[in-house]
C-alpha positions as CSV (number, residue, x, y, z in Angstrom):
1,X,0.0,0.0,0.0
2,X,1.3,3.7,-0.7
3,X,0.9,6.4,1.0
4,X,-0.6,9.8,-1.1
5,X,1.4,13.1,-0.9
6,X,-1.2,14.8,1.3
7,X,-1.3,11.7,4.0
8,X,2.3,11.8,4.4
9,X,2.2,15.6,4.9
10,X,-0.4,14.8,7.7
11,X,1.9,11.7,9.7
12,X,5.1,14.0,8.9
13,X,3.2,17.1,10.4
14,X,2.8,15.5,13.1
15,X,5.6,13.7,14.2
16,X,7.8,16.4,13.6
17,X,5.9,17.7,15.6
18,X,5.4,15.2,18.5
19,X,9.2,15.7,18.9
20,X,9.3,19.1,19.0
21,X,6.5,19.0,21.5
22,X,7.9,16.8,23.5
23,X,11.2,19.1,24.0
24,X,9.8,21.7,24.7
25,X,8.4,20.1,28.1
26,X,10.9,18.6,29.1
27,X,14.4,20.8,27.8
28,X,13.7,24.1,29.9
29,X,13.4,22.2,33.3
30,X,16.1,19.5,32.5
31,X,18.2,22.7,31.5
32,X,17.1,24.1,34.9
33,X,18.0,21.3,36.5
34,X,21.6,21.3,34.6
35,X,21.9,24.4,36.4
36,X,21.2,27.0,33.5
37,X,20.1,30.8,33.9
38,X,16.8,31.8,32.6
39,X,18.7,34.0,29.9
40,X,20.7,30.9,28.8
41,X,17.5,28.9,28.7
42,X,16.0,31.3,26.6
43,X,18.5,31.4,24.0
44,X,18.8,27.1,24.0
45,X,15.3,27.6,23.4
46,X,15.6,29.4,20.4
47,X,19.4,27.8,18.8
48,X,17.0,25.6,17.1
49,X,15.5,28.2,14.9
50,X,18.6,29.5,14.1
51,X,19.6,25.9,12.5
52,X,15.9,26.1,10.9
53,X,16.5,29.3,9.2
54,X,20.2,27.6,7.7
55,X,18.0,25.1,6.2
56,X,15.1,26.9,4.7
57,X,17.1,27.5,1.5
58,X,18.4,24.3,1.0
59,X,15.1,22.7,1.2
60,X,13.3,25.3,-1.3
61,X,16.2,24.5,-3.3
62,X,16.2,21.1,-3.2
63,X,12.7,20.3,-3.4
64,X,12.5,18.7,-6.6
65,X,11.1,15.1,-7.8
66,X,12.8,12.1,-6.2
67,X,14.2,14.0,-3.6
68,X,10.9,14.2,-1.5
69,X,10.8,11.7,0.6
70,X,14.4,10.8,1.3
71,X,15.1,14.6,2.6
72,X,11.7,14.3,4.8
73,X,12.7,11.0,6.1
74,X,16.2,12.0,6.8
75,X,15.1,15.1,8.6
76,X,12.9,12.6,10.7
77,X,15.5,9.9,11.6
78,X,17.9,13.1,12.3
79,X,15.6,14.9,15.2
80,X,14.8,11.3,16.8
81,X,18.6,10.4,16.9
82,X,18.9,14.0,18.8
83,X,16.3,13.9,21.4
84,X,17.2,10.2,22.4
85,X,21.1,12.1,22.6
86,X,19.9,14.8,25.4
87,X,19.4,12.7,28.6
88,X,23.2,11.7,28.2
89,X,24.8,15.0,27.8
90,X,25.1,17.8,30.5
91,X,27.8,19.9,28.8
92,X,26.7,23.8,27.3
93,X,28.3,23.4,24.2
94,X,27.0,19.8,23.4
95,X,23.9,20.8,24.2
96,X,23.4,24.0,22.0
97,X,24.8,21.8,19.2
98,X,22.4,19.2,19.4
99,X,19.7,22.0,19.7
100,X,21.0,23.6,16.4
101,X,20.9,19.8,15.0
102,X,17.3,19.3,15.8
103,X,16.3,22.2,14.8
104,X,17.9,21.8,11.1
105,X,15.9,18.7,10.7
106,X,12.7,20.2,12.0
107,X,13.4,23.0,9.5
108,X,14.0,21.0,6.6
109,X,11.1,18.7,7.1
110,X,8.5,21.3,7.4
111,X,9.5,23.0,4.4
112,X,9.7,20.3,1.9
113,X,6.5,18.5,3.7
114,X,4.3,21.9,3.5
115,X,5.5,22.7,0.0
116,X,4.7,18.8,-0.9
117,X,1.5,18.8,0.6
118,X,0.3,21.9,-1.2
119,X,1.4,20.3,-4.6
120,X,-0.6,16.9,-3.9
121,X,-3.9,18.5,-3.7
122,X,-6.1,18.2,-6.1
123,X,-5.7,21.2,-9.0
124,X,-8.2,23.9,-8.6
125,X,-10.2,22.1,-5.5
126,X,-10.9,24.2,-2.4
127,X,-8.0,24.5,0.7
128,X,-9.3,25.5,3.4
129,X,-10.3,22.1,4.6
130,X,-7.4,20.4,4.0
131,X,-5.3,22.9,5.2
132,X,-7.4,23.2,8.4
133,X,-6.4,19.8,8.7
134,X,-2.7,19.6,7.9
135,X,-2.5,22.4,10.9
136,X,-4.1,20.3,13.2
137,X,-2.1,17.7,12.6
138,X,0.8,19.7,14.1
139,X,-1.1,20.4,16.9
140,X,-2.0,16.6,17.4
141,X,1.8,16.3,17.2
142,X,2.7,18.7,19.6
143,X,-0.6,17.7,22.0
144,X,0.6,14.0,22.0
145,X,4.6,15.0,22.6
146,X,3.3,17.4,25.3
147,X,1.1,14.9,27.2
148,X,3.5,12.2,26.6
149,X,6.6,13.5,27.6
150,X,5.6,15.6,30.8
151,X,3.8,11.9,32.4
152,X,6.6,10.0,31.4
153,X,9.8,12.3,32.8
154,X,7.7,12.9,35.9
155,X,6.7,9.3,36.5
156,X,9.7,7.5,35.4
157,X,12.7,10.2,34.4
158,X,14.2,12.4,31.7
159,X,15.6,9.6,29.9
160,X,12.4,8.0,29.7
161,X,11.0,11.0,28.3
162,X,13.1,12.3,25.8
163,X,13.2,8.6,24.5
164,X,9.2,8.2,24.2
165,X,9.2,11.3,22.2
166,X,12.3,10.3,19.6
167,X,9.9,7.4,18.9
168,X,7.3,9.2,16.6
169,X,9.2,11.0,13.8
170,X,11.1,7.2,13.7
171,X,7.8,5.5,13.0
172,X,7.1,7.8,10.0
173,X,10.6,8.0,8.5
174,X,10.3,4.6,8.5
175,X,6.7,5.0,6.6
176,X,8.1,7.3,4.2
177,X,9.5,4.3,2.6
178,X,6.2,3.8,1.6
179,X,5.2,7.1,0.2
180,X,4.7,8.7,-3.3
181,X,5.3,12.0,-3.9
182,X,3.3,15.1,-6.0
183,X,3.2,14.1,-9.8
184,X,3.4,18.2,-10.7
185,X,5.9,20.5,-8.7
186,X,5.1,24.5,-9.3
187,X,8.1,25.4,-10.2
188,X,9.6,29.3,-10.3
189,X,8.8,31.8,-13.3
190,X,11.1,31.4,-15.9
191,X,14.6,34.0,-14.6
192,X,13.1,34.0,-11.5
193,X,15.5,32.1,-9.0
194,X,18.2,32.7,-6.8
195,X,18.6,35.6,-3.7
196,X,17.5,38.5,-5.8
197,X,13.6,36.5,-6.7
198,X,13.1,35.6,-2.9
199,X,13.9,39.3,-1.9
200,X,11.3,40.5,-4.9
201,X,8.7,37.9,-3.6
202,X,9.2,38.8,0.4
203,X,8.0,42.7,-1.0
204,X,4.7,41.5,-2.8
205,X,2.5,42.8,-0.8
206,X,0.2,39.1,-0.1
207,X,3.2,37.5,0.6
208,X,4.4,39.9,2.8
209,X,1.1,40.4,5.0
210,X,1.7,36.2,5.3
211,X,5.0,36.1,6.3
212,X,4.7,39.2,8.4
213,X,1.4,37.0,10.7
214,X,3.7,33.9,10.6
215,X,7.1,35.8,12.3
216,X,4.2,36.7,15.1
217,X,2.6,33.9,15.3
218,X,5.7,32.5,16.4
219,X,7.1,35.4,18.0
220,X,4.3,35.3,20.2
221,X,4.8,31.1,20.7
222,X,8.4,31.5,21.0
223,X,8.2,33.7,24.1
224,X,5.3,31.6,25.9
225,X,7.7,28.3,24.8
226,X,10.3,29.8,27.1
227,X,8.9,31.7,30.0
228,X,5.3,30.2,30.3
229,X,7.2,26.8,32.1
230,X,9.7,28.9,33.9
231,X,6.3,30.8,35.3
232,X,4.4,27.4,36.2
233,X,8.0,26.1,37.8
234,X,7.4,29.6,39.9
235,X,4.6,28.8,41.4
236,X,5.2,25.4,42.0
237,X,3.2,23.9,39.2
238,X,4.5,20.2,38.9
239,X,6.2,18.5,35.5
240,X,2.4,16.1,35.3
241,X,0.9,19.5,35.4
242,X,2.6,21.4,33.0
243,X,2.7,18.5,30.4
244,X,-1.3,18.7,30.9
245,X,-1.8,22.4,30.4
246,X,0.5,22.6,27.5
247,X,-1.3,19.3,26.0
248,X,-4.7,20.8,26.6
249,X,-3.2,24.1,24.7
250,X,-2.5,22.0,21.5
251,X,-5.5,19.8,22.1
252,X,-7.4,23.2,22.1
253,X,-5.5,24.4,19.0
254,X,-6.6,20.9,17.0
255,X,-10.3,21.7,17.5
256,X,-10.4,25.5,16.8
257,X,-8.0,24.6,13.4
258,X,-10.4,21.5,12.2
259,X,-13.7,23.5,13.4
260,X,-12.1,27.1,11.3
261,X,-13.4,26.5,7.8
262,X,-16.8,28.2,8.4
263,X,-15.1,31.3,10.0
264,X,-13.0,32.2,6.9
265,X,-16.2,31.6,5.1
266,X,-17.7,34.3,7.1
267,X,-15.1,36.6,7.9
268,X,-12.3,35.8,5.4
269,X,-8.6,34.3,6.0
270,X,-7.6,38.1,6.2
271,X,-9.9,38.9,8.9
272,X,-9.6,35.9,10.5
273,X,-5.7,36.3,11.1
274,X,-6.0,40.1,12.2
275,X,-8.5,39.3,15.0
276,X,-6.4,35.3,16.2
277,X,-3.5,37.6,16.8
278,X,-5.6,40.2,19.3
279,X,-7.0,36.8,21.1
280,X,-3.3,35.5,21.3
281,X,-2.1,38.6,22.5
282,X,-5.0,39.0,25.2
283,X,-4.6,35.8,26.5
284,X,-0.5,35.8,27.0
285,X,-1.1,39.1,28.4
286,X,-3.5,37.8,31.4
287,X,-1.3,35.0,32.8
288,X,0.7,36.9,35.3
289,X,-2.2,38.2,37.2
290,X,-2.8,35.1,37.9
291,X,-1.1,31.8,39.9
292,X,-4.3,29.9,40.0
293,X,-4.0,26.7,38.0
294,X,-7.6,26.6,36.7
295,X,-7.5,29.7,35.5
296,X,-4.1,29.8,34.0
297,X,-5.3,26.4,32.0
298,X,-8.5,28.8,30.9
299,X,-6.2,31.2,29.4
300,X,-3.9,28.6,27.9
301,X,-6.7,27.3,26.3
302,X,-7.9,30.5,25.2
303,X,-4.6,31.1,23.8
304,X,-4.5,27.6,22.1
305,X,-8.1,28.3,20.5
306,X,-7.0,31.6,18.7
307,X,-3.4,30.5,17.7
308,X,-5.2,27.7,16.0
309,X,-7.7,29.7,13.8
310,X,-4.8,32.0,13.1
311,X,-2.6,29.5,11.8
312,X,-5.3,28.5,9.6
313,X,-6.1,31.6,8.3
314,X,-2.2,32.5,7.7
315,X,-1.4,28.3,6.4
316,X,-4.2,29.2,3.5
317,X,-2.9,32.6,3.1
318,X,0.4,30.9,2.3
319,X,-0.7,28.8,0.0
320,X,-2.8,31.6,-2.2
321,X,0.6,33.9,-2.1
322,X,2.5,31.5,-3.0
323,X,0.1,30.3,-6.6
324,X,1.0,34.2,-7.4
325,X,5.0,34.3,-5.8
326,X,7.4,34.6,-8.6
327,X,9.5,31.9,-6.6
328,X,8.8,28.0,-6.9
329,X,6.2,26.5,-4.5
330,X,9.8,24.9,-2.3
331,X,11.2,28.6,-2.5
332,X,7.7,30.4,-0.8
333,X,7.4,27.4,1.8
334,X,11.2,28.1,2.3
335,X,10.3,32.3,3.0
336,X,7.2,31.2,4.9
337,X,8.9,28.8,7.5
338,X,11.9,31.1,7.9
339,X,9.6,34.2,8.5
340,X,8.1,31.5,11.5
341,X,11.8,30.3,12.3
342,X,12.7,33.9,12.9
343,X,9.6,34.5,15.3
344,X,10.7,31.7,17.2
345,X,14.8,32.5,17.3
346,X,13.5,36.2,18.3
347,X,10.7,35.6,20.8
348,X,12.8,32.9,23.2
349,X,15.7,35.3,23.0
350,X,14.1,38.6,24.1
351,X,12.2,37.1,26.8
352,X,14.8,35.3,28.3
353,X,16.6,38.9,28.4
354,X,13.4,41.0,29.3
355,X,12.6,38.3,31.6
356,X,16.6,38.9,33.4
357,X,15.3,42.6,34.0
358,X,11.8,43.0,34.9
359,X,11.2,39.3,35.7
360,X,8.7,36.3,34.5
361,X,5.5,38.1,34.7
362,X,6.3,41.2,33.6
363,X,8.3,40.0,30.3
364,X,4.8,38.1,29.8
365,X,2.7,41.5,29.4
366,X,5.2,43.5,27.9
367,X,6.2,41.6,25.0
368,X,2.7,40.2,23.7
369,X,1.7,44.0,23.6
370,X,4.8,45.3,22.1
371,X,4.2,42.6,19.3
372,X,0.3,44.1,18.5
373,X,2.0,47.3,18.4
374,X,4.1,45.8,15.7
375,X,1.6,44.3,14.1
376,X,-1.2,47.0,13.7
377,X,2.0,49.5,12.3
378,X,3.1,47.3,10.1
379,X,-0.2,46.3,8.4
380,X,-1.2,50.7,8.3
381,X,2.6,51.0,6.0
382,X,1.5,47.7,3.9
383,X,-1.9,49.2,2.9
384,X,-0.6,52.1,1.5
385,X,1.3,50.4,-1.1
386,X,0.4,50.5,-4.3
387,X,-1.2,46.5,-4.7
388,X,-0.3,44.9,-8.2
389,X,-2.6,43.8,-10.3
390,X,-3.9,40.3,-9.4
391,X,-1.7,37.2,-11.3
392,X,-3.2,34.2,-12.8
393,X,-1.2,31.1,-10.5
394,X,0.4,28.7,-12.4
């Protein structure tokens, strides 16, 4: 039996990220225990998206027929060899370079996978479904290696942890053996390749509105990653508890993202994304006036629910800027995942700093409201543009 494009874009969606999900449990706290600063923490946090955005290019590059599958199931076998690494290694340096490692493969794999994915659906058939799925299949991912790991390293150890968590992007690199990929690749406009097209395609004014929403999306995720933990390790929330509330967040996220498609038929994608980011940043915002578990789960929840339908609304964005980008399908997956990397590098790192200065709780109000700021600014310069007339996709 073979697996279709568009299922292995679902398993490899989500066991990428299973793994990530996973770590992101269990590495601030063993890094705590390792006897790490918050500052430090922050930046491990984010070494991975550094390694993401080094692979970006490569994988727009490189995503051509017959190299598909063996570059998705390389990056898989790559990340689970790395988390099964961390429980034996205590030293700073080893430790940042297996961070930069797993966050290479979890780079590559997302970019070729999204890219595929878009290519195996059906020509001219409606996205928002399926793209409302292959979202929350990362969220099913990252709900399963966030439930998984917290029970396991608090009942039985980090080792035991880190291990149950290498185990799911294994079991699909193994299943990519089985996979077929896209029969047509969209392929860049004729002269349109190399640094100079991506830098024309980041200024078209769709793609830039999409890449802009995907840096915060992730700027905003990036800082909660870090500091939201740190905060429940503050109050003296246990390892079971925080693997809970962080798998009820992407639980959360997997019903608002499959439950979306009648929203952007209402509102539109556009709409959609401006008013998920308010939510997000509402939500983040709350959670140090608060030390109450119930009600920090509400707010996780609430955050989970918005960052869902925005990733939806952006995902589909993605895909429509991308018919119209003068770049190859590979190359606009490439700018869209980099755009998130750089969220993610960025958010970790300036709260773990903010958070050194004015503490936990205060970097937690600050920088989600700094990041609307942002937002609102940047999307007032973008409309006065002049907008290109509307191309015909490929």
């Amino acid at each position: 039996m073979r697996l279709s494009a568009t299922t292995l874009g679902y398993l490899a969606a989500g066991a990428i990220a299973a793994g990530e999900g996973g770590l992101g449990v269990m590495l601030p706290p063993y890094l705590t225990v390792l006897g790490f600063p918050v500052p430090v923490i922050g930046a491990f946090v984010a070494f991975y998206a550094v390694a993401g955005l080094l692979s970006r290019l490569p994988g727009g590059r490189f995503y051509r027929q017959g190299w598909i599958r063996p570059l998705i199931g390389l990056s898989l076998l790559l990340q689970c060899c790395v988390n099964l690494t961390y429980p034996w290694v205590s030293d700073g340096l080893i430790l940042a370079a297996l961070r930069l490692l797993g966050g290479f493969s979890y780079g590559l794999c997302t970019t070729i996978n999204l890219a595929q994915f878009i290519d195996g659906l059906p020509p001219r058939a409606r996205r928002d479904r399926p793209m409302a799925l292959y979202t929350a299949a990362l969220s099913v991912g990252f709900a399963l290696g966030n439930i998984t790991s917290g029970f396991v390293a608090s009942a039985f150890g980090y080792t035991a942890g880190f291990t149950v968590v290498a185990m799911f992007p294994l079991a699909v690199a193994i299943a990519t053996l089985f996979a077929v990929e896209p029969t047509t690749l969209r392929v860049a406009r004729a002269g349109r390749a190399g640094p100079r097209a991506l830098l024309q395609a980041m200024g078209e004014p769709l793609l830039f509105v999409v890449l802009l929403e995907s840096f915060l999306l992730n700027f905003l995720f990036g800082l909660h990653y870090a500091l939201f933990p740190l905060y429940l390790l503050s109050i003296g929330a246990s390892l079971a508890a925080m693997g809970l509330i962080r798998g009820l967040f992407s639980t959360m996220q997997v019903a608002s993202r499959i439950s979306t498609g009648w929203l952007i038929g209402r509102l539109g994608h556009r709409r959609l994304a401006v008013v998920g980011i308010v939510g997000q940043v509402i939500a983040i915002a709350l959670l140090p006036f608060t030390t109450n578990l119930l009600l920090l789960t509400a707010l996780s929840l609430a955050y989970g629910l918005w960052r869902g339908m925005s990733l939806v609304a952006n995902t589909l964005g993605m895909a429509e800027s991308s018919d119209r980008a003068v770049v190859s399908r590979g190359a606009s997956s490439g700018l869209y995942n980099a755009a998130s990397d750089v969220g993610v590098l960025l958010g970790p790192l300036i709260a773990g700093a903010t958070a050194g200065v004015i503490g936990i709780g205060g970097a937690l109000l600050v920088m989600p409201l700094s990041a609307l700021v942002m937002h609102a600014a940047a999307l007032a310069l973008n409309a006065r543009r002049p907008q290109p007339a509307a191309r015909v996709a490929d």
